[in-house]
C-alpha positions, -999 to 999 in steps of 0.1 A, spaced: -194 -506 -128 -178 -485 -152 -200 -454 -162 -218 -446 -188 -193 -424 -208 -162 -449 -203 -187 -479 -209 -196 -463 -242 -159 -452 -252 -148 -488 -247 -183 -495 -275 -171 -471 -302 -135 -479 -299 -144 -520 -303 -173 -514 -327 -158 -491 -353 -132 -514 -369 -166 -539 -375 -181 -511 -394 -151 -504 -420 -135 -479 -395 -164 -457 -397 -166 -425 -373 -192 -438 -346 -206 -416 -314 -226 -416 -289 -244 -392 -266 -263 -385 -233 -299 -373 -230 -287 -337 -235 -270 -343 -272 -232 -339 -261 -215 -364 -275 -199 -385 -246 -174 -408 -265 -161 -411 -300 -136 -422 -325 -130 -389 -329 -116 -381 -296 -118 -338 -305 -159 -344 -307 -161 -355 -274 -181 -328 -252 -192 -313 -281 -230 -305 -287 -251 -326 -314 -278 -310 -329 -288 -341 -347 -288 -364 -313 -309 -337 -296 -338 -345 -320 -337 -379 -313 -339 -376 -274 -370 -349 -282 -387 -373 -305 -377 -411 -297 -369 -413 -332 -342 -419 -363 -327 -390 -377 -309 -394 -406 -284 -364 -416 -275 -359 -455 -254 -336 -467 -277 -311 -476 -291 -312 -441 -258 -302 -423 -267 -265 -415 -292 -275 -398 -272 -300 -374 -247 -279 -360 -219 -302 -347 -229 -335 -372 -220 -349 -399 -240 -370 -426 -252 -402 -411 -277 -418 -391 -281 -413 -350 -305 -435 -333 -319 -437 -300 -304 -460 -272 -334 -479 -251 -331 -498 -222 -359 -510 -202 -381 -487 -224 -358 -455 -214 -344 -432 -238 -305 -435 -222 -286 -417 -248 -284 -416 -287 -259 -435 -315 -248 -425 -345 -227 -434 -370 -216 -416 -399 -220 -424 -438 -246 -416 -465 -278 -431 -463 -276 -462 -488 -245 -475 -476 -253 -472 -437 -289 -482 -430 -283 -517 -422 -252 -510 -403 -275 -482 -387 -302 -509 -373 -278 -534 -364 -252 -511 -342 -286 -499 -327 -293 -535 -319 -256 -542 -306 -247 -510 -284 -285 -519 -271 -275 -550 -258 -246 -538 -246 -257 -517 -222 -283 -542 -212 -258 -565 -205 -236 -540 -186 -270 -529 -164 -270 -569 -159 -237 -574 -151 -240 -542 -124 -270 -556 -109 -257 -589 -102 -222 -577 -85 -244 -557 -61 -269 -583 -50 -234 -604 -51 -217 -579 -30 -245 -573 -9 -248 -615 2 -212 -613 8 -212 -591 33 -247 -599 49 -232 -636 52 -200 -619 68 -224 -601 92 -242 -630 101 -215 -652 108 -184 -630 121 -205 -605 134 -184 -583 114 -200 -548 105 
């Protein structure tokens, strides 16, 4: 399986022409943001993601909030759950009344996403796994 950085790079680049061509990111547990459509953010800190990994929550970014979120920009960053883990954050950016639907339903897609990529993973291993045990148990080959 493709890892968690690439499979998320391959999610902004498809998702942002469905949201208007909007800047969209995404970041690991520590707030650096692991792929964008703004491929000069990429390794870059977060501020804003790094409150959603300590709090499991929403944060929404306005304008007047930017000094406080070194490396964001206006918009909202959610948290990324699978299995009931905190896996990384998404944000996408945009002012508040035009991008909280889109907000809740790219949480809902890049959720599922990765659910079905852990899914997909999971299956080509127990896969892989019969394969070669049946190859063992009928060659004999190791």
């Amino acid at each position: 399986m493709l890892e968690f950085s690439s499979m998320a790079q391959d999610f902004v680049e498809a998702t942002s022409s469905l949201v208007g061509g909007r800047t969209i990111n995404i970041m690991d547990r520590e707030g650096t943001i692991i792929a964008s459509t703004e491929q000069e953010r990429i390794g870059t800190f977060h501020q804003g993601a790094a409150e959603v990994i300590a709090t499991g929550k929403p944060v929404l970014i306005e304008t007047k909030d930017l000094p406080r979120y070194p490396g964001a920009k206006e918009g909202y960053n959610m948290p990324i759950f699978l299995k009931d883990e905190l896996i990384g954050v998404v944000g996408i950016f945009g002012c508040e009344e035009q991008m909280l639907n889109v907000a809740n339903l790219l949480k809902v897609y890049v959720t599922q996403y990765f659910a079905q990529q852990a899914m997909a993973q999971k299956q080509n291993v127990e896969s892989e796994v019969r394969n070669r045990l049946l190859s063992l148990l009928l060659l004999g080959d190791i």
